[in-house]
C-alpha positions as CSV (number, residue, x, y, z in Angstrom):
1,X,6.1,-6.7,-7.3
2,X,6.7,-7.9,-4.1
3,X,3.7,-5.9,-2.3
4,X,1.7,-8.0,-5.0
5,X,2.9,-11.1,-3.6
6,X,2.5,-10.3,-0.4
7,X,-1.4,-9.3,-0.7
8,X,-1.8,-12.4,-2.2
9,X,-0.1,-14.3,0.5
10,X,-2.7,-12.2,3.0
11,X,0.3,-10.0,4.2
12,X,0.1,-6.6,2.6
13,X,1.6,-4.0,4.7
14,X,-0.1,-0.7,4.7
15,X,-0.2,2.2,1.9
16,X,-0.4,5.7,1.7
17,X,-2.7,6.2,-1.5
18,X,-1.0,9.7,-1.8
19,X,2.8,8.7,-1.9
20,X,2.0,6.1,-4.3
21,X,3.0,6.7,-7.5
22,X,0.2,6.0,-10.6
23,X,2.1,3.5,-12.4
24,X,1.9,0.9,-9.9
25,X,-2.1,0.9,-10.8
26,X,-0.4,-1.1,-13.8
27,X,0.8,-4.0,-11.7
28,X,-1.5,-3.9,-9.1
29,X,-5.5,-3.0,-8.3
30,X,-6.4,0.0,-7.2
31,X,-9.0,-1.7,-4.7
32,X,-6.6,-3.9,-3.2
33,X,-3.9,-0.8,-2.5
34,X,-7.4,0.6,-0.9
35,X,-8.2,-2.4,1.4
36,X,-4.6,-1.7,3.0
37,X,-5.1,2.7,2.7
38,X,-4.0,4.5,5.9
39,X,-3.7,8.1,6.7
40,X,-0.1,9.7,6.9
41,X,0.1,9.9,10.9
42,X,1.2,13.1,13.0
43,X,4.3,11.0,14.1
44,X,5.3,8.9,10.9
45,X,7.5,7.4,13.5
46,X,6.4,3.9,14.3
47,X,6.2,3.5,10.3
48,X,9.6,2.0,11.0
């Protein structure tokens, strides 16, 4: 999984906890998608 790889590398981009679906709790730790948790913002805009 390349999110993995990149949290590894000390690149993660950010995660919203609540569009992520369970089954990636099988490849990766639930406390590293929580080191890189963010809110949904107002204007999801600069997301990309």
């Amino acid at each position: 999984m390349r999110w993995l790889q990149a949290y590894q590398a000390g690149v993660a981009a950010p995660v919203v906890l609540a569009a992520t679906h369970a089954r990636a709790l099988e490849v990766v730790p639930l406390e590293a998608l929580q080191e890189h948790a963010v809110d949904v913002p107002a204007d999801p805009g600069w997301l990309g």
